[in-house]
N, C-alpha and C positions, 0 to 999 in steps of 0.2 A: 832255767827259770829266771825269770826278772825279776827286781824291786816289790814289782806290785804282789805276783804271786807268794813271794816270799812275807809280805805284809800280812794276804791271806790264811797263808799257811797256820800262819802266827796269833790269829785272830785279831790283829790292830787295825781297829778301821780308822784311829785319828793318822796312823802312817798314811793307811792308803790314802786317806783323803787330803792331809798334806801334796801327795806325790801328784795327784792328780789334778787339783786346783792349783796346786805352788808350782810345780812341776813341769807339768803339761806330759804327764805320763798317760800311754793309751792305754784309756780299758780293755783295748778289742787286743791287745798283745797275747801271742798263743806260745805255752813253752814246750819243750820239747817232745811231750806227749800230746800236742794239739787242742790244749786244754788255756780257757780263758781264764783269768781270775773267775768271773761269777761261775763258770762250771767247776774249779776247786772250792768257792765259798758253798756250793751249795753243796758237795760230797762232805765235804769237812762235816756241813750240821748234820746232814742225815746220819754219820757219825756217831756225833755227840751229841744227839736227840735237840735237833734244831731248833726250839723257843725255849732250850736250858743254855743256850752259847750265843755267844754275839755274831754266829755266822750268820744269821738270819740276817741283823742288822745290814752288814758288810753285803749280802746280796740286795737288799732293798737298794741299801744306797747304789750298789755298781746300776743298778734296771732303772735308777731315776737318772743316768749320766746321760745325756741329749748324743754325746758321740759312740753310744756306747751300738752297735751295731749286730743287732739279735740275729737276725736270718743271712749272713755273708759267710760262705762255706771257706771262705780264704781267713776267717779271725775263728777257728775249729771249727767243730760243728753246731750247725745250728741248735743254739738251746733248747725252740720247743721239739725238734726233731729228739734232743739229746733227753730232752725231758718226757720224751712219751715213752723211747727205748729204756730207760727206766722206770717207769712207771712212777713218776713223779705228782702225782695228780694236785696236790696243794701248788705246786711251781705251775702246774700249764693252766690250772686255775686262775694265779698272779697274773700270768702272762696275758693271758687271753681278756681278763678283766679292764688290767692296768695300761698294757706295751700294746695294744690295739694289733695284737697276734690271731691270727686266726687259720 
């Protein structure tokens, strides 16, 4: 795991976003289970019932990062891929709405 994941983990989004603006830390970094930060922030809320915790927040922000790279099977798996094989339907709603995913 990296910095960033570890930030996630933790639910600190002022870390992540330190690392990533201060930083120049990549969003798209995958750790050793081929997992991006925004695919541990969003397991995390599904968790802990996602608009009671700040992982909500911590995925928003990572899906507004301009280098943040949704569909590149080399940064894990694609999210809305990753998000249909869970039946994520509020996430591929985001996506499809917001990230110009289709």
């Amino acid at each position: 795991s990296t910095q960033l994941h570890w930030a996630v983990q933790c639910g600190v989004l002022a870390n992540l976003k330190f690392m990533i603006e201060n930083s120049n830390a990549d969003p798209n970094c995958i750790d050793s289970n081929g997992k991006t930060p925004l695919h541990l922030a969003i397991e995390k809320g599904k968790e802990l019932f996602l608009h009671q915790s700040n992982f909500f927040e911590i995925a928003e922000y990572l899906l507004c990062q301009q280098r943040l790279k949704l569909d590149e099977p080399e940064h894990g798996e694609p999210v809305i891929l990753w998000a249909c094989e869970e039946g994520k339907t509020n996430l591929l709603k985001y996506l499809t709405e917001n990230c110009n995913l289709d």
